[in-house]
DRENDO-1510 file (C-alpha; in Angstrom, 1 decimal, always signed):
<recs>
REC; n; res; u; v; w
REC; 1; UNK; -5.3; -26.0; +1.4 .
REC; 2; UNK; -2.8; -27.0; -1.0 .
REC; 3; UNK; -1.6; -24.1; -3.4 .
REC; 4; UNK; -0.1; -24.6; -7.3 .
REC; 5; UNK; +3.4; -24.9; -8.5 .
REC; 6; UNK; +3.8; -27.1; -5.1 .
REC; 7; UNK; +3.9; -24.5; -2.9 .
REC; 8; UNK; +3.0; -25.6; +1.0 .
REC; 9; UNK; -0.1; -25.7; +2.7 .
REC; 10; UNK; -1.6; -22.2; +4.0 .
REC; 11; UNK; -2.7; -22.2; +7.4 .
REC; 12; UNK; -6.3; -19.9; +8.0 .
REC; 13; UNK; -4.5; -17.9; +11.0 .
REC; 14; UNK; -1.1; -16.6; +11.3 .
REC; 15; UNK; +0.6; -18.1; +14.3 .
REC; 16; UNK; +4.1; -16.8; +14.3 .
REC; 17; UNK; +7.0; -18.3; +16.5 .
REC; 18; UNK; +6.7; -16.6; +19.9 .
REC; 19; UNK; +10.3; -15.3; +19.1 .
REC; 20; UNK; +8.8; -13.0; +16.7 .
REC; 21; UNK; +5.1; -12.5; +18.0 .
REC; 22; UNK; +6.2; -8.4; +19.1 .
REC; 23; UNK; +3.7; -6.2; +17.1 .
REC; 24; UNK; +6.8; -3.9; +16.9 .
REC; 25; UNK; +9.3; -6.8; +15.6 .
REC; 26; UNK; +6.8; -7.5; +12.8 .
REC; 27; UNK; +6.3; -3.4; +12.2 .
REC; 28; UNK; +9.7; -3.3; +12.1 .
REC; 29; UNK; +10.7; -6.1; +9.9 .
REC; 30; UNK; +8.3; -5.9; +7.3 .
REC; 31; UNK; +10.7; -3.0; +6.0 .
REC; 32; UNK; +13.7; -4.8; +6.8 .
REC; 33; UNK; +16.5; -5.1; +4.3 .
REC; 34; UNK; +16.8; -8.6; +5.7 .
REC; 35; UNK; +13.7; -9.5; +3.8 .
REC; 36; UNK; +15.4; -9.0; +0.0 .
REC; 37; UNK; +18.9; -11.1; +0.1 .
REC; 38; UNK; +20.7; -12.2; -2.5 .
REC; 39; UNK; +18.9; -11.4; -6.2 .
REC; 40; UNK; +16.1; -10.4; -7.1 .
REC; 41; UNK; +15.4; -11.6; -10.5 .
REC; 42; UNK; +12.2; -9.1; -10.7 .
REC; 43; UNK; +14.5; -6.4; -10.5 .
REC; 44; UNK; +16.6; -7.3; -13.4 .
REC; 45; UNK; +13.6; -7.6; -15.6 .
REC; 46; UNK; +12.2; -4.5; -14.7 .
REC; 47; UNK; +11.2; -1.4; -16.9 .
REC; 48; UNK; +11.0; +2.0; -15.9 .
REC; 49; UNK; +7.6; +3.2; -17.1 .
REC; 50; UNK; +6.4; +6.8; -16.3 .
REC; 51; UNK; +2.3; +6.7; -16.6 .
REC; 52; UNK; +1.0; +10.4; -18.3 .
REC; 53; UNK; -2.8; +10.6; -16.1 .
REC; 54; UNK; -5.3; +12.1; -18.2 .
REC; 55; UNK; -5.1; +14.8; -15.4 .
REC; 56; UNK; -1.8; +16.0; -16.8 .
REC; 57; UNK; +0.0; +14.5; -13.8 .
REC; 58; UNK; +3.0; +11.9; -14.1 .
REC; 59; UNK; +3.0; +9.0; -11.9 .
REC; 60; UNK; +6.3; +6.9; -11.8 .
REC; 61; UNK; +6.4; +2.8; -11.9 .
REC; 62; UNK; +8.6; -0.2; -12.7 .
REC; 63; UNK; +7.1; -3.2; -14.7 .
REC; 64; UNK; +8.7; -6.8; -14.7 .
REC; 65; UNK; +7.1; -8.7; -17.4 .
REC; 66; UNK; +6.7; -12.5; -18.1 .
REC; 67; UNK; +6.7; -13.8; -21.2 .
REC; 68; UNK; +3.7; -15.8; -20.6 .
REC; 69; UNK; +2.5; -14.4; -17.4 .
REC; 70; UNK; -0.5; -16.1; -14.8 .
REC; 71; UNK; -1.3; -12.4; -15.0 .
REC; 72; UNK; -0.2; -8.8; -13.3 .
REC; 73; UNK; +0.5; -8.0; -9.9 .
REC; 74; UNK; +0.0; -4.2; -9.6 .
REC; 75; UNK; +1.8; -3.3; -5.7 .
REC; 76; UNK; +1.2; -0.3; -4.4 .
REC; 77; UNK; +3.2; +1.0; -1.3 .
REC; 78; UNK; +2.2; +2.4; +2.1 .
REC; 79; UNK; +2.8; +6.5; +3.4 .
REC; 80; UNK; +6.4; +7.3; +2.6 .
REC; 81; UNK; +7.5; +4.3; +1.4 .
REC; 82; UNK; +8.6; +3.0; -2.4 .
REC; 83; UNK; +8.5; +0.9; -5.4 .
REC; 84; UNK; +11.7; +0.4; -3.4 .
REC; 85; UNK; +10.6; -0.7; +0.2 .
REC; 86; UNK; +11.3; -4.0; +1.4 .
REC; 87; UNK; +7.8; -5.0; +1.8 .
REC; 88; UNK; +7.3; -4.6; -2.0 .
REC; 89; UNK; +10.3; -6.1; -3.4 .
REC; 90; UNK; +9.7; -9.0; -1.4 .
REC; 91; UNK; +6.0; -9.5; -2.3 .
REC; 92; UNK; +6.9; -8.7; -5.9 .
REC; 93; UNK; +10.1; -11.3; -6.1 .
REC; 94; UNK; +7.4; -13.8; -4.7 .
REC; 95; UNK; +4.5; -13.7; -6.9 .
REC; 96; UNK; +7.4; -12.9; -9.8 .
REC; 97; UNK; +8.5; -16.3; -8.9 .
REC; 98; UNK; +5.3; -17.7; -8.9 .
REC; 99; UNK; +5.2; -17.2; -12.8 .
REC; 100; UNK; +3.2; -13.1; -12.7 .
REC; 101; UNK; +4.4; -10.1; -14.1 .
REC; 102; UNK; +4.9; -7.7; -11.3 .
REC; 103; UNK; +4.1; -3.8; -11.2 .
REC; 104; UNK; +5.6; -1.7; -8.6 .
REC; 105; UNK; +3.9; +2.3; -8.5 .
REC; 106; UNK; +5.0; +4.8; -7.0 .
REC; 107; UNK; +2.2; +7.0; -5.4 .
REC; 108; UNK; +3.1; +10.8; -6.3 .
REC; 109; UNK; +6.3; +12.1; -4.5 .
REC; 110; UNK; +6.9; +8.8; -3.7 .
REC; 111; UNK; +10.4; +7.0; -4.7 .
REC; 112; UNK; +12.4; +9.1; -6.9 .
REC; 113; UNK; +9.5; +11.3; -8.2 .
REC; 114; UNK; +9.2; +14.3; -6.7 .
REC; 115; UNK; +10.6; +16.0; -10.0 .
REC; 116; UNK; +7.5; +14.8; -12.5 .
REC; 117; UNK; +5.1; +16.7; -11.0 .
REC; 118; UNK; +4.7; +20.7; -9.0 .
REC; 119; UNK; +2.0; +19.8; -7.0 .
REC; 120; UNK; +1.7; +18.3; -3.7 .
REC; 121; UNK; +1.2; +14.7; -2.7 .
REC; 122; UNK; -2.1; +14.3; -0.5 .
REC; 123; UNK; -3.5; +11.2; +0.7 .
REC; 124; UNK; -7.1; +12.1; -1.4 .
REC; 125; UNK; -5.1; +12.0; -4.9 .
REC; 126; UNK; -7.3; +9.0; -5.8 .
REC; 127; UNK; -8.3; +10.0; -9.5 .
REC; 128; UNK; -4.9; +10.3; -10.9 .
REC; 129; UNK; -4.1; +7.2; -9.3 .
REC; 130; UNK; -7.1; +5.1; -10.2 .
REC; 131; UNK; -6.0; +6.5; -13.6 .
REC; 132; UNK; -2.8; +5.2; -13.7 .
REC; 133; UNK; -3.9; +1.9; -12.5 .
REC; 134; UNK; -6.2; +2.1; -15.6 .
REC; 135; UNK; -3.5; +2.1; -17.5 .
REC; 136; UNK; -1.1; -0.3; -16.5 .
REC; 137; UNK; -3.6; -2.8; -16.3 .
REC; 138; UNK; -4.0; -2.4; -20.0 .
REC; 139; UNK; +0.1; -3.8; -20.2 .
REC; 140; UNK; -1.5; -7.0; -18.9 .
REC; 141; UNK; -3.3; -7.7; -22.6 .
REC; 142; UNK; -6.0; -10.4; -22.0 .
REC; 143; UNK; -4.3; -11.7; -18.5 .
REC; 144; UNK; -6.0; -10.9; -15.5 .
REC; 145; UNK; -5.4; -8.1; -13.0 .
REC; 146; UNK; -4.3; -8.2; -9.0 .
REC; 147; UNK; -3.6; -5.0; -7.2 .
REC; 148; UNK; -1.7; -5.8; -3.3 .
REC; 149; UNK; -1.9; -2.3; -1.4 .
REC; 150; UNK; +0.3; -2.0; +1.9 .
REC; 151; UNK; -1.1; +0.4; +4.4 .
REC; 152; UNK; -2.1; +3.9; +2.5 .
REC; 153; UNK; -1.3; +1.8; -0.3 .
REC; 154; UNK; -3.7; -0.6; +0.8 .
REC; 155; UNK; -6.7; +2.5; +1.4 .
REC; 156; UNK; -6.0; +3.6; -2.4 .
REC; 157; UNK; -6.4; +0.2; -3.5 .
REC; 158; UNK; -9.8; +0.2; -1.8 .
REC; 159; UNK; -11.1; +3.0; -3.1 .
REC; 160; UNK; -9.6; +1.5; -6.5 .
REC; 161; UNK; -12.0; -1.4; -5.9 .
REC; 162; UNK; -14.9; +0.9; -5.2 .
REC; 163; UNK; -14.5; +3.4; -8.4 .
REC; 164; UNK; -13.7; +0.1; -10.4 .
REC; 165; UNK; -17.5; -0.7; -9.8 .
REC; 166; UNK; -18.4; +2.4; -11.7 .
REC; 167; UNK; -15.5; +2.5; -14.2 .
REC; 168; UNK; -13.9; -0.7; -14.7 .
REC; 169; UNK; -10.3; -1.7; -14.6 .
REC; 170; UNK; -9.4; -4.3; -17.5 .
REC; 171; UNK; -8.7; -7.0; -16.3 .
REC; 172; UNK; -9.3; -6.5; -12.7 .
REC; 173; UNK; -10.3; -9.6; -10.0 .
REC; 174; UNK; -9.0; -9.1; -7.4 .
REC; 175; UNK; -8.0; -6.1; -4.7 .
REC; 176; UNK; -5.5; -7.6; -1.6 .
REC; 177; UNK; -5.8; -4.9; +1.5 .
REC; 178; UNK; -2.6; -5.4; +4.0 .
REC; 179; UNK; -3.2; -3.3; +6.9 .
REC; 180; UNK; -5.3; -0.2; +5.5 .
REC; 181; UNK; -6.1; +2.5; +7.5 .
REC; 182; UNK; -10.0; +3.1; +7.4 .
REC; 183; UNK; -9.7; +6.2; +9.3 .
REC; 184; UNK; -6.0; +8.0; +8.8 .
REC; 185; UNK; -7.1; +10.6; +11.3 .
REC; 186; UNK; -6.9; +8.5; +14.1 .
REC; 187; UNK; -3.7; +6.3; +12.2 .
REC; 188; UNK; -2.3; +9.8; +12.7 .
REC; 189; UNK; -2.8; +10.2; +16.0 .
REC; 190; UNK; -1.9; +6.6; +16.5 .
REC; 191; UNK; +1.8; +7.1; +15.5 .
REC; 192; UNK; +1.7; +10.4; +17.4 .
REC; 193; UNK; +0.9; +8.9; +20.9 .
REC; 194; UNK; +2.2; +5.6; +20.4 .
REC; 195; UNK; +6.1; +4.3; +20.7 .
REC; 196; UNK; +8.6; +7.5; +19.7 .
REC; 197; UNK; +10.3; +5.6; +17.4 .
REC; 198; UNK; +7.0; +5.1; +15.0 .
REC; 199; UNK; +6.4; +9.2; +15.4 .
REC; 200; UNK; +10.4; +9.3; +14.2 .
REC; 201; UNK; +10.2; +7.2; +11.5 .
REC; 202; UNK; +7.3; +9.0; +9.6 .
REC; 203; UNK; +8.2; +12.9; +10.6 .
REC; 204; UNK; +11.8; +12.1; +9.2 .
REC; 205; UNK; +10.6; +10.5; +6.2 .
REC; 206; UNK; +8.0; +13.0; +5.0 .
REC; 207; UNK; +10.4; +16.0; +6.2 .
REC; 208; UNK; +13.2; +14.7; +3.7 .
REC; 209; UNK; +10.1; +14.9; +1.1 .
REC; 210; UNK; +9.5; +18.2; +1.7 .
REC; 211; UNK; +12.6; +19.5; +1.8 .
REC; 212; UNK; +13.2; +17.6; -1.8 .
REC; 213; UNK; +10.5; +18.9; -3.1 .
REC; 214; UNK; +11.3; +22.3; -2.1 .
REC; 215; UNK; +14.8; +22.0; -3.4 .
REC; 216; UNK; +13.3; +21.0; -6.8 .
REC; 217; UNK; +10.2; +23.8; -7.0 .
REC; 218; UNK; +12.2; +26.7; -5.1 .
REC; 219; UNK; +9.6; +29.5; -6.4 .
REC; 220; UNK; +6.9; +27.4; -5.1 .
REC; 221; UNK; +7.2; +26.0; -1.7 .
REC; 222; UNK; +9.4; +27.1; +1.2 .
REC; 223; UNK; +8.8; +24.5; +3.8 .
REC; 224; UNK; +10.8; +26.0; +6.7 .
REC; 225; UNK; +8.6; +26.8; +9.5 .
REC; 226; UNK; +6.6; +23.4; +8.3 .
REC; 227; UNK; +9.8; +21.8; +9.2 .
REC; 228; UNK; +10.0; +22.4; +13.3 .
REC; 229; UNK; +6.7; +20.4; +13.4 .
REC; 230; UNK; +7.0; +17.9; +16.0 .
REC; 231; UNK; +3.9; +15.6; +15.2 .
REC; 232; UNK; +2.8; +14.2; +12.0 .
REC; 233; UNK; -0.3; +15.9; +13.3 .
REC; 234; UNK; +0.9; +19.1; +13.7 .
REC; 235; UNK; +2.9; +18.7; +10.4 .
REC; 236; UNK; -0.6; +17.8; +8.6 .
REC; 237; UNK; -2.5; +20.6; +9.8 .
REC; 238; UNK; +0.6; +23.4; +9.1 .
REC; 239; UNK; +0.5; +21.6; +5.3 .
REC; 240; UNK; -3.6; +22.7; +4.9 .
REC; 241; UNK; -2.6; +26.2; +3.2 .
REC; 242; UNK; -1.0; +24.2; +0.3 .
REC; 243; UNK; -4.4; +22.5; -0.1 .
REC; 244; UNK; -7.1; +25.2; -0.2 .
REC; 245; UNK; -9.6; +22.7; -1.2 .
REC; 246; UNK; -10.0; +21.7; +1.8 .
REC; 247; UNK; -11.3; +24.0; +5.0 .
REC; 248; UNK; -9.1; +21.9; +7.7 .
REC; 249; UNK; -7.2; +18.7; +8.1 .
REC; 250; UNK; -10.0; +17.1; +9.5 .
REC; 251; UNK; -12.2; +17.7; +6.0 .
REC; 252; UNK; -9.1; +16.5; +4.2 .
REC; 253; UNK; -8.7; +13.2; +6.3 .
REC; 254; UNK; -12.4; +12.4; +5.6 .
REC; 255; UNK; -12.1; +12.4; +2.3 .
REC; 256; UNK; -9.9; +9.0; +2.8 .
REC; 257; UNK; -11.7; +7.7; +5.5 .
REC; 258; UNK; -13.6; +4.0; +5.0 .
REC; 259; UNK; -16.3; +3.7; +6.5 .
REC; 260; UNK; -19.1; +0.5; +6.3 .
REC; 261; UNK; -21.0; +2.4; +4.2 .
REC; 262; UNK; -18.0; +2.3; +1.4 .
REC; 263; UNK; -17.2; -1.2; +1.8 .
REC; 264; UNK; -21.5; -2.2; +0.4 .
REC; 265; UNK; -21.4; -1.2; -3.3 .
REC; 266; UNK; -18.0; -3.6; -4.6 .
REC; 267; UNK; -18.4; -6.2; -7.7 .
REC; 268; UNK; -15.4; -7.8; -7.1 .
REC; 269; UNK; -13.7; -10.1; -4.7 .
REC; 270; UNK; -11.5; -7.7; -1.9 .
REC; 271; UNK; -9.7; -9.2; +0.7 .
REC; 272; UNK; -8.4; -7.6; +3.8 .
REC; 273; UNK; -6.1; -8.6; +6.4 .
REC; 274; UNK; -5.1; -6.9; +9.8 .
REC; 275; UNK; -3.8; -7.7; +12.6 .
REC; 276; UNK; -5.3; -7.2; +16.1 .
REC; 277; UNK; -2.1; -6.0; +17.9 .
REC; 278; UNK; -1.7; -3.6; +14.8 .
REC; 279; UNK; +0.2; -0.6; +16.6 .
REC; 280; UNK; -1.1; +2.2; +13.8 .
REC; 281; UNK; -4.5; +0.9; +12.8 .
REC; 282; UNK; -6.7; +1.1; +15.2 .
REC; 283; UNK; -8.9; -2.5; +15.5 .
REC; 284; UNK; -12.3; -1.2; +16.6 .
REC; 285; UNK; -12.3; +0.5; +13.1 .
REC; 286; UNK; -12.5; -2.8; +11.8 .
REC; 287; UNK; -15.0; -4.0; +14.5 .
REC; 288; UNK; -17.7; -2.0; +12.3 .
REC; 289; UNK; -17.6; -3.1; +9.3 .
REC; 290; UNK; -20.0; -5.5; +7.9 .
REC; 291; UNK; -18.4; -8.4; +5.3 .
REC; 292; UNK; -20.6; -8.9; +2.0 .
REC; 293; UNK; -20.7; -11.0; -0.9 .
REC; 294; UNK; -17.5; -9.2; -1.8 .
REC; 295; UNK; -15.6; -7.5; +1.1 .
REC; 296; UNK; -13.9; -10.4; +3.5 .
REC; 297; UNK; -11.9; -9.3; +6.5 .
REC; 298; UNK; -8.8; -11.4; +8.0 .
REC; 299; UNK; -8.6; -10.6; +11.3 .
REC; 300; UNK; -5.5; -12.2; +12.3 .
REC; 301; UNK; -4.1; -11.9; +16.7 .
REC; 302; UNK; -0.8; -11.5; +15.5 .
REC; 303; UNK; +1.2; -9.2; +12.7 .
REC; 304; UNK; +1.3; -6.0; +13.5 .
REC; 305; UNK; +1.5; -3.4; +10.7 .
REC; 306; UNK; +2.3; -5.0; +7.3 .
REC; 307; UNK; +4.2; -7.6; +8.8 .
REC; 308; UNK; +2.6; -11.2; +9.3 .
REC; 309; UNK; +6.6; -13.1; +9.4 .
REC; 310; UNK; +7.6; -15.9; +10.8 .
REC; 311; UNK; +10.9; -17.8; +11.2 .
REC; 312; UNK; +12.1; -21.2; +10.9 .
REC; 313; UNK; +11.9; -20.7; +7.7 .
REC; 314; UNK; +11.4; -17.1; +7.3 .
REC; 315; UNK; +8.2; -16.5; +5.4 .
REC; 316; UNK; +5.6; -14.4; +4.8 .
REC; 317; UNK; +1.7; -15.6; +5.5 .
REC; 318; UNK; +0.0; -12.7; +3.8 .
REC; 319; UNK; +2.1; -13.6; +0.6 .
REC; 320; UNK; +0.7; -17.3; +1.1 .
REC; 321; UNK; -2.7; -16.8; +1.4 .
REC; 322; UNK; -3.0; -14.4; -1.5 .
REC; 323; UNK; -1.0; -16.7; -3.6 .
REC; 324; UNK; -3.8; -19.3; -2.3 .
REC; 325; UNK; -6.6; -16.8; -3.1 .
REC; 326; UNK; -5.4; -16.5; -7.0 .
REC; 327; UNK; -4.9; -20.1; -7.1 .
REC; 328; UNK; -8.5; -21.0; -5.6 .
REC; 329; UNK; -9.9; -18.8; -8.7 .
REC; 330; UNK; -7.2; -20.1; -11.4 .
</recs>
């Protein structure tokens, strides 16, 4: 398969060098500085743009437009991570280059956003962010629409997909899954019981949120005995008294979970991929689910979470094969 603007041919599977086959390597590079040297001319285009959501909430996001664009590339980022994480400037420097303005949304308290709005992030905050999508695809004029979701980026760009079906995105073709969690309760407990440093990683990351948040809203939220959790599990359970919508954690969680039953009633094309040695997702989730007209599921040995890299040169095949996808339907 031979891909426009003479890029190289995309191989169906991902077979990395065996210097960096680890699941955990490619975890832990896929958020690697190392992926973004040198400049990023999508960054010095970019334009702050904060999106108003009919539900009175304010959801931040960068745009970096084209002046005759193949069309826009909305990215949204995984659980804790950013319009600034390395995944997503290095996705959105490479379809920038490839000639498509680039959005970058922040997901609520994501990035530096924890001022625009009181309440809490949760990983069911779907409408607010299916409405901002709304409206950033509108920036795109008569071009067409991608979205790219990255782990819980990835889930709300699925259930994007699915409420598209009912109330549709202008513009939209195409949704692009990397890694999704179909079932976050067990995600959760796979970071809990899996390597330390994973557990680490997230507990620190969404403890610094907290403790922002509660800096910023002092009358509201006082976080301290939250704090000493020592599982995201834990720490997800202690947080259900700010959500009273929901009886427990596991009620919240299955508002967010994907099962086959969710992937049957898409009208567009949605691609997943996934890797089978994925250390937070578990595979047999996967194993379930039935592919359709629309829903097609790259189930790929190697990767791990987000990462699909390989050396000599360093690339990226998720960013390929996407970039082949669009091209296919150009």
């Amino acid at each position: 398969m031979i891909n426009k603007n003479n890029t190289k041919p995309v191989n169906f599977n991902f077979k990395p060098s065996v210097f960096i086959r680890n699941p955990h390597l490619q975890s832990i590079l896929s958020s690697s500085r190392l992926r973004i040297p040198g400049k990023n001319p999508m960054l010095q285009k970019a334009q702050e743009k904060i999106i108003t959501t009919s539900f009175g909430s304010r959801l931040l996001s960068f745009l970096s437009p084209q002046v005759n664009p193949r069309g826009l590339i909305i990215i949204i980022h995984g659980w804790e991570g950013s319009s600034s994480s390395a995944y997503v400037l290095a996705a959105g420097k490479y379809f920038y280059d490839l000639g498509f303005s680039i959005c970058r949304l922040n997901l609520r308290d994501h990035g530096d956003s924890h001022h625009l709005n009181e309440g809490l992030f949760h990983g069911a905050l779907i409408e607010e962010t299916f409405d901002a999508v709304s409206q950033l695809a509108l920036l795109a004029a008569d071009s067409p629409v991608y979205i790219i979701g990255f782990s819980l980026g990835a889930n709300f760009a699925l259930r994007v997909g699915r409420k598209h079906a009912k109330t549709p995105v202008k513009g939209l073709k195409h949704i692009f899954a990397v890694s999704p969690p179909l079932d976050p309760y067990k995600t959760t407990l796979a970071i809990d019981n899996g390597p330390f440093f994973y557990r680490q990683y997230f507990l620190k990351k969404w403890k610094r949120s907290l403790i922002n948040k509660q800096r910023l809203f002092p009358h509201k939220y006082d976080f301290s005995k939250l704090l000493q959790a020592k599982t995201c599990m834990d720490l997800t359970e202690s947080m259900m008294p700010y959500f009273p919508d929901y009886p427990s954690y596991r009620d919240y969680f299955n508002l967010y979970t994907l099962d086959n039953e969710f992937f049957q009633n898409f009208n567009l094309p949605v691609n997943i991929f996934i890797a089978e040695d994925d250390p937070v997702i578990p595979l047999e989730d996967f194993s379930k689910l039935q592919e359709n007209e629309y829903v097609q599921i790259s189930r790929q040995k190697f990767g791990g979470h987000c990462g699909f890299l390989d050396l000599f040169p360093f690339s990226c095949w998720h960013q390929e094969k996407i970039a082949a996808m669009i091209n296919e339907r150009d």
